[in-house]
Biopython code that builds the backbone (N, CA, C, O; Angstrom):
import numpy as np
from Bio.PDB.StructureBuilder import StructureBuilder

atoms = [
    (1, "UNK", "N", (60.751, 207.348, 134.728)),
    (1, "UNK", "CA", (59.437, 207.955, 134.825)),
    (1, "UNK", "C", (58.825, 208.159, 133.437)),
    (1, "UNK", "O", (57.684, 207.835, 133.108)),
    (2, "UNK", "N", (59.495, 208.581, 132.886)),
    (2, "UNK", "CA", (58.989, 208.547, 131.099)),
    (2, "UNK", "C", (58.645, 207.331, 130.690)),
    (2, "UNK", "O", (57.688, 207.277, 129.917)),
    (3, "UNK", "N", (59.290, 206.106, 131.072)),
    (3, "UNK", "CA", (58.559, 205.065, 130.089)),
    (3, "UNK", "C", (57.256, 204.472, 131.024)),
    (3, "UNK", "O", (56.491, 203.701, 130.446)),
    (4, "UNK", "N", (56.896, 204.923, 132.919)),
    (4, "UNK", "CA", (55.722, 205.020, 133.155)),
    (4, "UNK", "C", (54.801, 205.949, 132.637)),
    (4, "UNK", "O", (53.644, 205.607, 132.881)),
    (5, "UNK", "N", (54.887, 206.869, 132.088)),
    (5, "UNK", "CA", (54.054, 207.738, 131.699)),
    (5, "UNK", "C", (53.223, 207.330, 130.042)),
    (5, "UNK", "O", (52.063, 207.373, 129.632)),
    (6, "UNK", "N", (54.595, 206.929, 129.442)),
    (6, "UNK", "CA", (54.394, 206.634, 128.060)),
    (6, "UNK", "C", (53.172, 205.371, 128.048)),
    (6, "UNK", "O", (52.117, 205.456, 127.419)),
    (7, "UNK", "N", (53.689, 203.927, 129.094)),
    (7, "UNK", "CA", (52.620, 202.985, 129.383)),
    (7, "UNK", "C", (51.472, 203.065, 129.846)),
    (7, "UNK", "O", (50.480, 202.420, 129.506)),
    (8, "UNK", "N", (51.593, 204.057, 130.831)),
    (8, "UNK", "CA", (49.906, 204.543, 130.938)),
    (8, "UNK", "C", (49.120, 205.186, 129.752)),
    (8, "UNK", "O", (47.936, 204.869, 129.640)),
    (9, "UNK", "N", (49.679, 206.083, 128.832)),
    (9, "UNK", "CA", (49.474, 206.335, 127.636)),
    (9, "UNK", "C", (49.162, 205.595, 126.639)),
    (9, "UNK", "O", (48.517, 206.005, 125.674)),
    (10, "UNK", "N", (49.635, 204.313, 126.788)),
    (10, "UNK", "CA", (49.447, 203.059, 125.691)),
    (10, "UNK", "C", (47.921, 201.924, 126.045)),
    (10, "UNK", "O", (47.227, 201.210, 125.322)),
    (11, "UNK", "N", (47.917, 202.254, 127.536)),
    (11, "UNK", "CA", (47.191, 201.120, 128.229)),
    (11, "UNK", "C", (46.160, 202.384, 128.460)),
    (11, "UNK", "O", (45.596, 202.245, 129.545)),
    (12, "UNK", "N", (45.775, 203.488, 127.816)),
    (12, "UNK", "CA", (45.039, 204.083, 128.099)),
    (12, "UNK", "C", (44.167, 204.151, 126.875)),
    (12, "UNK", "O", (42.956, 203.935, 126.929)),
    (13, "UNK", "N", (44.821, 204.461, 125.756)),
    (13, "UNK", "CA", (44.570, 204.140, 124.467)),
    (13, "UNK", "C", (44.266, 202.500, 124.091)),
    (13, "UNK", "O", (43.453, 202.489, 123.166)),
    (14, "UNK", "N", (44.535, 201.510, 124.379)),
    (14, "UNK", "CA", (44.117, 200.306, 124.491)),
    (14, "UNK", "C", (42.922, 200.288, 124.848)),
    (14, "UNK", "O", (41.978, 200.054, 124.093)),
    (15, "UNK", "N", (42.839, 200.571, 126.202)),
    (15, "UNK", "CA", (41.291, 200.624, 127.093)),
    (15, "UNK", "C", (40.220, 201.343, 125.675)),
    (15, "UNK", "O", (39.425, 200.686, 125.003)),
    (16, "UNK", "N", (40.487, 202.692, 125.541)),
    (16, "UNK", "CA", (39.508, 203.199, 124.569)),
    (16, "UNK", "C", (39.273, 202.792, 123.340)),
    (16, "UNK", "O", (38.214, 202.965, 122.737)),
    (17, "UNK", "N", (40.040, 202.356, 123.014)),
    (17, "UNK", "CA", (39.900, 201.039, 121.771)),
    (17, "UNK", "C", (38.848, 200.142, 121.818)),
    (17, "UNK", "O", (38.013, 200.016, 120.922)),
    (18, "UNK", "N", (38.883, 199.369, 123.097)),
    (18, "UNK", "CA", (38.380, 197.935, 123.411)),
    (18, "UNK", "C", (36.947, 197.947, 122.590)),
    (18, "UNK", "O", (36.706, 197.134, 121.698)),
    (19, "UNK", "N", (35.855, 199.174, 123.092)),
    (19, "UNK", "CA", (34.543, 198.902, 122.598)),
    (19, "UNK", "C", (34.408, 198.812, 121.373)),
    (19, "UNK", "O", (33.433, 198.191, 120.950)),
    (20, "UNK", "N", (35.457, 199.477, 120.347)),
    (20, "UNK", "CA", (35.272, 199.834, 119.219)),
    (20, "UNK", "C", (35.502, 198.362, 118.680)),
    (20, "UNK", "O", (34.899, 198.092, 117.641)),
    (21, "UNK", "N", (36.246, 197.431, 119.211)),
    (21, "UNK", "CA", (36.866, 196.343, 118.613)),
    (21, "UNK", "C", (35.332, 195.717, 119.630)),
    (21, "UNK", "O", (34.212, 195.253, 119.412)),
    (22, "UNK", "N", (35.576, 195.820, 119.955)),
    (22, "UNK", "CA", (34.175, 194.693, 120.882)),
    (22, "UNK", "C", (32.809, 194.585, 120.463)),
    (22, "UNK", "O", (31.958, 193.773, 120.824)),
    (23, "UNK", "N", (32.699, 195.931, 119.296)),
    (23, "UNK", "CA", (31.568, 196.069, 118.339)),
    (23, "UNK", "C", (31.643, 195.313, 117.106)),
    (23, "UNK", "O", (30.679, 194.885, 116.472)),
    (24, "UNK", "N", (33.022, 195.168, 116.783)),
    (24, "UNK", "CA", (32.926, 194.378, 115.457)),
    (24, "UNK", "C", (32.600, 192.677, 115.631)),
    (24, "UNK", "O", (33.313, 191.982, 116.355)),
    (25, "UNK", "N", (31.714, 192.253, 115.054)),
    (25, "UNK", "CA", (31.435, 190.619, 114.657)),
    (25, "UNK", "C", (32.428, 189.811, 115.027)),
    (25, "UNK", "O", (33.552, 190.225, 114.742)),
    (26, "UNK", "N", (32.358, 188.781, 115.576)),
    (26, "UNK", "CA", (33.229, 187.962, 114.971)),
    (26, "UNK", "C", (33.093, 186.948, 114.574)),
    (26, "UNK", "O", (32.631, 186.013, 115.228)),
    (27, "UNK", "N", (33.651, 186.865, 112.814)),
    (27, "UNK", "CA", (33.110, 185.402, 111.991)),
    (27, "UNK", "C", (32.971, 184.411, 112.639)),
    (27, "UNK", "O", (33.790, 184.485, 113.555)),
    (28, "UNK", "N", (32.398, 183.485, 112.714)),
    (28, "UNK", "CA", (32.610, 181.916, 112.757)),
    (28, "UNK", "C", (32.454, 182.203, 114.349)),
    (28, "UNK", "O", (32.583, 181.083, 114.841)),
    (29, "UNK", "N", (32.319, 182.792, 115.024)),
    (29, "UNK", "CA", (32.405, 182.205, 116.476)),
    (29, "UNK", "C", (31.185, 181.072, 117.119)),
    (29, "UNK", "O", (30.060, 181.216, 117.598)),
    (30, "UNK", "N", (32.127, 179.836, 116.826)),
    (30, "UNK", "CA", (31.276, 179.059, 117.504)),
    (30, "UNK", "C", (31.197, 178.035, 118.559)),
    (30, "UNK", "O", (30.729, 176.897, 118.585)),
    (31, "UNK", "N", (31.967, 178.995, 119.669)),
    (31, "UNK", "CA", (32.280, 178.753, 121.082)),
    (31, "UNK", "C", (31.574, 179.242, 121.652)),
    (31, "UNK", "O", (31.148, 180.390, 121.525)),
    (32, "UNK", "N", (31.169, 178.015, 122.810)),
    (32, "UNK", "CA", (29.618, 178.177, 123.744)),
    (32, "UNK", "C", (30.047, 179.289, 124.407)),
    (32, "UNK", "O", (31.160, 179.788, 124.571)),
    (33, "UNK", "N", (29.134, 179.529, 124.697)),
    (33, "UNK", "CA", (29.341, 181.090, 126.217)),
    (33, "UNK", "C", (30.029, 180.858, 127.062)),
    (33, "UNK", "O", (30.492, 181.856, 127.615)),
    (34, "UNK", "N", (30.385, 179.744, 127.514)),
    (34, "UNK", "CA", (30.862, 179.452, 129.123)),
    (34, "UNK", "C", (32.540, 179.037, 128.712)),
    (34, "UNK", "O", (33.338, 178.512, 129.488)),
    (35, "UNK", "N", (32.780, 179.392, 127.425)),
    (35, "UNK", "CA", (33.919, 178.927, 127.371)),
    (35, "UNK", "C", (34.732, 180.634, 127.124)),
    (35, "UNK", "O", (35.855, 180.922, 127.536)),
    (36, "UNK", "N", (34.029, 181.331, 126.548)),
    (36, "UNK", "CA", (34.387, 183.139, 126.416)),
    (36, "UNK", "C", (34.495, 183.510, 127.501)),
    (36, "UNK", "O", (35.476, 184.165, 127.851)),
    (37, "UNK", "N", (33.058, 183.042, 128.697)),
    (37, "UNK", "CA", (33.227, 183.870, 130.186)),
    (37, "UNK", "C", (34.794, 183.364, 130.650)),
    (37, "UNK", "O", (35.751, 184.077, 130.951)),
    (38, "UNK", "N", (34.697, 181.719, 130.591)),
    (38, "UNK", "CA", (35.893, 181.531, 131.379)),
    (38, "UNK", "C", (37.307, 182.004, 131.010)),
    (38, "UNK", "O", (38.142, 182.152, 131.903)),
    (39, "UNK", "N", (37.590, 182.235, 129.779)),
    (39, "UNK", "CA", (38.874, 182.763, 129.607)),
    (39, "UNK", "C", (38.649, 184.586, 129.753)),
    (39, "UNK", "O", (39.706, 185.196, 129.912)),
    (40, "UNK", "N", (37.672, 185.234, 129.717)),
    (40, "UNK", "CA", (37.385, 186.340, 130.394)),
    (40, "UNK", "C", (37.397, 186.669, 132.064)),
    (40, "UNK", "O", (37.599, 187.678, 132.739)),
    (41, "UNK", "N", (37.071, 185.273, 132.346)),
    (41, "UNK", "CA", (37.247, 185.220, 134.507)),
    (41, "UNK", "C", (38.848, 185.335, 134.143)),
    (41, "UNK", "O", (39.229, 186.483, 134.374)),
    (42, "UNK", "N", (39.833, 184.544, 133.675)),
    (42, "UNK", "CA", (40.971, 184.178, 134.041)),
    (42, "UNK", "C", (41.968, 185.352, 133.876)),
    (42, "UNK", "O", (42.680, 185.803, 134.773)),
    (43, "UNK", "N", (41.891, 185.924, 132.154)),
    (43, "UNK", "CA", (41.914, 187.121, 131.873)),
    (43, "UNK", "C", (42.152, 188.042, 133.225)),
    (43, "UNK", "O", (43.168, 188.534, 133.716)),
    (44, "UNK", "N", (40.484, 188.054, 133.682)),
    (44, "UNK", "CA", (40.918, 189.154, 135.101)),
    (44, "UNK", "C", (40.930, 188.588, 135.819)),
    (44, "UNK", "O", (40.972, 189.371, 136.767)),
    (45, "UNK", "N", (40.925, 187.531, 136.243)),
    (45, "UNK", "CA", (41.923, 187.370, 137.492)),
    (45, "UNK", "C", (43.537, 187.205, 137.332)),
    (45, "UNK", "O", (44.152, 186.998, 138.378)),
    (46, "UNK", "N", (44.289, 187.280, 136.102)),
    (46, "UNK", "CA", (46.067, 187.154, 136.137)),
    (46, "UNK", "C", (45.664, 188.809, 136.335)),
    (46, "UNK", "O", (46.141, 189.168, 137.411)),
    (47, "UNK", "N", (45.196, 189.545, 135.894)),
    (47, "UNK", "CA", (45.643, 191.144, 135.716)),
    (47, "UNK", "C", (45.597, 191.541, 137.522)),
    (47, "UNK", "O", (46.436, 192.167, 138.169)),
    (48, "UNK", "N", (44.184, 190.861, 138.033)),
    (48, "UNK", "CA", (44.079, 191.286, 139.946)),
    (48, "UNK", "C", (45.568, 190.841, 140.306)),
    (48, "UNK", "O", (46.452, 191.565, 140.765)),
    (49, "UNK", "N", (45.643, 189.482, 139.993)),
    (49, "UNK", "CA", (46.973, 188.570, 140.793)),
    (49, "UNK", "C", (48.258, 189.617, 140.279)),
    (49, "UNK", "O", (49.121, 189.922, 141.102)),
    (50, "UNK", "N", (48.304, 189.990, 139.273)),
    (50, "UNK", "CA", (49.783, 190.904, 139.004)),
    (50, "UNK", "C", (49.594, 191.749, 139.359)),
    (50, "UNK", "O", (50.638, 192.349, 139.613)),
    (51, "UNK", "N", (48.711, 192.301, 139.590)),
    (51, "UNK", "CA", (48.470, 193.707, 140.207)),
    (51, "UNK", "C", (49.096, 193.746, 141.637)),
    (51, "UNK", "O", (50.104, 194.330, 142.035)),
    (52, "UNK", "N", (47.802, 192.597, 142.580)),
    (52, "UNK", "CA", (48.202, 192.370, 143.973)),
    (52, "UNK", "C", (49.966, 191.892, 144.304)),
    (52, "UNK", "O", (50.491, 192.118, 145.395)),
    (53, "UNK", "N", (50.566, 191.333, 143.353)),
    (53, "UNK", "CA", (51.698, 190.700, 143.579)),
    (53, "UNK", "C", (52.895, 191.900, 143.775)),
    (53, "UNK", "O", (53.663, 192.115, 144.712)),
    (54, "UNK", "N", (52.671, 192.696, 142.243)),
    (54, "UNK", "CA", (53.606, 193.657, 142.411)),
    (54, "UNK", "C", (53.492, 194.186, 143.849)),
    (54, "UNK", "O", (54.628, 194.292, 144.312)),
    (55, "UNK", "N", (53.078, 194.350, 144.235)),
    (55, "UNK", "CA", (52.915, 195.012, 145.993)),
    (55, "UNK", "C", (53.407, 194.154, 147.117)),
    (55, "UNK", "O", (53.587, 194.606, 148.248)),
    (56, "UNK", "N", (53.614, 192.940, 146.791)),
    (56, "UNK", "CA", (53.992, 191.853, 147.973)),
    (56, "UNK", "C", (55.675, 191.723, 147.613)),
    (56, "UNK", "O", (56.271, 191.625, 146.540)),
    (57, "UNK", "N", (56.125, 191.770, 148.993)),
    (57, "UNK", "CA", (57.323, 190.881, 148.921)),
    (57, "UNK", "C", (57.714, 189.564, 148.744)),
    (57, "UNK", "O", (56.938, 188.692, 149.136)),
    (58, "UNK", "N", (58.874, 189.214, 148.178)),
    (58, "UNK", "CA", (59.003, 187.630, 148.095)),
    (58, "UNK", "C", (59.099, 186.764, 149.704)),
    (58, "UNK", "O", (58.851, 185.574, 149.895)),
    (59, "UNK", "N", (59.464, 187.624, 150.557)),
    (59, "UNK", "CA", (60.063, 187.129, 152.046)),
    (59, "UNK", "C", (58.168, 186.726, 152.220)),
    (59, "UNK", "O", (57.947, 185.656, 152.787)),
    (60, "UNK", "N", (57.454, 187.190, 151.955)),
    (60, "UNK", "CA", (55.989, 187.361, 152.688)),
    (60, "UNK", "C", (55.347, 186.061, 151.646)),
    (60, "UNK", "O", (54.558, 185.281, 152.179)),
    (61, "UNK", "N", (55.694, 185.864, 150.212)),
    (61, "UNK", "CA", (55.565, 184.818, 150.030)),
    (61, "UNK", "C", (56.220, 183.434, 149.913)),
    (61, "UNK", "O", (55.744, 182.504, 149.261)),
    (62, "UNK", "N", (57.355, 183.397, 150.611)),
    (62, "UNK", "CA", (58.099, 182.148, 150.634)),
    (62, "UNK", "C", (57.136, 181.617, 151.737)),
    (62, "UNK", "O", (56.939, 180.499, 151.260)),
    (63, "UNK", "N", (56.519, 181.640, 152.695)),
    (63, "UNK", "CA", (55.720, 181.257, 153.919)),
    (63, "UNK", "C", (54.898, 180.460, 153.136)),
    (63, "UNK", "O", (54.514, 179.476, 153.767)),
    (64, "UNK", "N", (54.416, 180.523, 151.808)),
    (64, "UNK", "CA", (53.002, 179.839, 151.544)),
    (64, "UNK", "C", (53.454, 178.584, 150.617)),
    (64, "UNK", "O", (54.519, 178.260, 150.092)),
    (65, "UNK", "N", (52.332, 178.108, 150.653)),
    (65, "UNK", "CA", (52.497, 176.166, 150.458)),
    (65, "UNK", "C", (53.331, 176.743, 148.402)),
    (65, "UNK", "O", (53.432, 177.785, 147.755)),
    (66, "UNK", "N", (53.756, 175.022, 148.181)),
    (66, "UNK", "CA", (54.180, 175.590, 147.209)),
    (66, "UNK", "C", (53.134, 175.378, 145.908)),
    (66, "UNK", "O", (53.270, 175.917, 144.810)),
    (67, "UNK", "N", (52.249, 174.624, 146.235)),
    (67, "UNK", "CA", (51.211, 174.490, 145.133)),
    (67, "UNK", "C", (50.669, 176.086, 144.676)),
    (67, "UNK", "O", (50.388, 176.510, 143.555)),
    (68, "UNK", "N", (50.637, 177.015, 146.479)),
    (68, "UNK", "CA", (50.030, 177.889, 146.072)),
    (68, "UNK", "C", (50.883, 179.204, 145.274)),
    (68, "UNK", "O", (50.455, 180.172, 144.644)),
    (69, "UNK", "N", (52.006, 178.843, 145.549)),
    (69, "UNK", "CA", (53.185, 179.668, 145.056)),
    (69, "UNK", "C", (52.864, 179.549, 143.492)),
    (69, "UNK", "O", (52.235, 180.310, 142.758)),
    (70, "UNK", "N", (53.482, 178.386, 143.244)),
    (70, "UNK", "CA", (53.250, 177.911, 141.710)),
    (70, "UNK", "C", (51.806, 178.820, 141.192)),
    (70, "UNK", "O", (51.921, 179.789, 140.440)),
    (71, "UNK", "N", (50.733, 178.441, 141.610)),
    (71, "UNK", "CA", (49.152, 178.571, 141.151)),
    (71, "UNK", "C", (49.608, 180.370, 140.856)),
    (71, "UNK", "O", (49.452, 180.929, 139.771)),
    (72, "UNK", "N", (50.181, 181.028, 142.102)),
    (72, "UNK", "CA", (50.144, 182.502, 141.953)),
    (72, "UNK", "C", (51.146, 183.279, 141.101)),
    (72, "UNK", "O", (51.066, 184.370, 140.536)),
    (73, "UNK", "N", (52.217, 182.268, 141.201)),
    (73, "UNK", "CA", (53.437, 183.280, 140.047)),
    (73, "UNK", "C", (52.696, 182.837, 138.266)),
    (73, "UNK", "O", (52.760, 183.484, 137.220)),
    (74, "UNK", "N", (52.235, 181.894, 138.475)),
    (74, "UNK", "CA", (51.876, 181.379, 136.747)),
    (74, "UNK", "C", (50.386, 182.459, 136.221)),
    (74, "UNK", "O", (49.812, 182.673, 135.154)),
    (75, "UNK", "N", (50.212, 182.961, 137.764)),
    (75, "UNK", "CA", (49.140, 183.545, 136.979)),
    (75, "UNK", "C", (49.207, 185.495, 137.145)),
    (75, "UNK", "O", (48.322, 186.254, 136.751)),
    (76, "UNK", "N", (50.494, 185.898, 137.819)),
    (76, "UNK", "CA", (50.676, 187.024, 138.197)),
    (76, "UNK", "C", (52.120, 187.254, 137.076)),
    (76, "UNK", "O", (52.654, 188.336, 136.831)),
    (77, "UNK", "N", (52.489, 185.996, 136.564)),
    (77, "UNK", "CA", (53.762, 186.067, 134.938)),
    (77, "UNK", "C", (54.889, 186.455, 135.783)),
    (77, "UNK", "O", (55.640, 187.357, 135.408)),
    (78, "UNK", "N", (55.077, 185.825, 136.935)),
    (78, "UNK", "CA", (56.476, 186.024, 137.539)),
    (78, "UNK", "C", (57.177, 184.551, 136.864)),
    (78, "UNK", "O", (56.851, 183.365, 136.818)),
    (79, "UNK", "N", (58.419, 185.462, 136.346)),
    (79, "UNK", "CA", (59.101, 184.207, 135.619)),
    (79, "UNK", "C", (60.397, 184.433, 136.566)),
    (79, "UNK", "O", (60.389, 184.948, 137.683)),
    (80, "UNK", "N", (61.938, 183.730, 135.582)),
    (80, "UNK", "CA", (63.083, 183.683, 136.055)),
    (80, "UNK", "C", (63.461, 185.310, 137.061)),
    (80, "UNK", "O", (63.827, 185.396, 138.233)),
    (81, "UNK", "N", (63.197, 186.407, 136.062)),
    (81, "UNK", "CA", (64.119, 187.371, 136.587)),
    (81, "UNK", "C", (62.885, 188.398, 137.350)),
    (81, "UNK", "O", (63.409, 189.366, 137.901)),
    (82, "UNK", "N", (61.391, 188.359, 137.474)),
    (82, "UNK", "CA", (60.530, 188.985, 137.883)),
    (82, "UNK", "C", (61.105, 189.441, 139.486)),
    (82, "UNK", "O", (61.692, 188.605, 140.173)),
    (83, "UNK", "N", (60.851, 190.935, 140.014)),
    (83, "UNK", "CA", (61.048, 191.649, 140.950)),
    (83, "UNK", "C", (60.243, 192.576, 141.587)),
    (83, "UNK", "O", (59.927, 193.629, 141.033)),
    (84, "UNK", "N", (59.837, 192.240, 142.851)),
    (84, "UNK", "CA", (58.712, 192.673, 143.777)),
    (84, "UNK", "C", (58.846, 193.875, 143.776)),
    (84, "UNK", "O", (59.625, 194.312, 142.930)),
    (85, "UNK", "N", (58.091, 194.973, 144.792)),
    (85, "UNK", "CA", (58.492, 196.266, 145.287)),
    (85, "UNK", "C", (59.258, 196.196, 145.996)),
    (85, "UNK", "O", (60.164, 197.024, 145.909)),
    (86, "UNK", "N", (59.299, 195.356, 146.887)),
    (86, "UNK", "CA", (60.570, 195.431, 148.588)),
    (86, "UNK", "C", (62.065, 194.587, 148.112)),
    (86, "UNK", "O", (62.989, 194.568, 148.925)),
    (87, "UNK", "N", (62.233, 193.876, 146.700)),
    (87, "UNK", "CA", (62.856, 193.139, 146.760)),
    (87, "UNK", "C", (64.080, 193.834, 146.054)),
    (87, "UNK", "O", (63.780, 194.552, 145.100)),
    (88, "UNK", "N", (64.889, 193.770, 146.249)),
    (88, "UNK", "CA", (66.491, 194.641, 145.395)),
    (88, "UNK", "C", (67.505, 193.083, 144.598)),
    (88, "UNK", "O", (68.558, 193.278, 143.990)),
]
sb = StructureBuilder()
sb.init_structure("model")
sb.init_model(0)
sb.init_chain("A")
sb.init_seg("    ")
for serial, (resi, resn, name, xyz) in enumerate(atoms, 1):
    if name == "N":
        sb.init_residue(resn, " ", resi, " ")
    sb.init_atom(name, np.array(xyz, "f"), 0.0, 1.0, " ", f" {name:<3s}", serial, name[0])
structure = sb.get_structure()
């Protein structure tokens, strides 16, 4: 429980950071817009997908195709040793 508490503490302080860093310039940026949005869509969508995942069991996703398996662990950072809520 302490090192949840401590991470919400870190990812809380992160968050309040962000604008301050989101105010400063950045040199040379000379990447079109649609290339910032898109790694900003993807950005949040791995954080939804890990979010939603931690909550699913593996039994509930072995059922689905495996393209879509693949597409969802690569983007929710389930690697070798990653572990669901229901899974022991």
């Amino acid at each position: 429980m302490k090192h949840f508490k401590k991470s919400i503490v870190v990812i809380l302080a992160m968050t309040a950071s962000l604008p301050v860093l989101a105010s400063e310039p950045i040199p040379a940026n000379d990447a079109p817009a649609w290339v910032i949005a898109t790694i900003g869509f993807v950005v949040g969508l791995a954080g939804v997908v890990s979010q939603a995942d931690a909550q699913m069991s593996e039994e509930f996703k072995r059922k689905w195709p495996w393209w879509l398996k693949l597409t969802w662990n690569l983007l929710a950072g389930n690697y070798k040793h990653s572990r669901n809520v229901n899974d022991v």
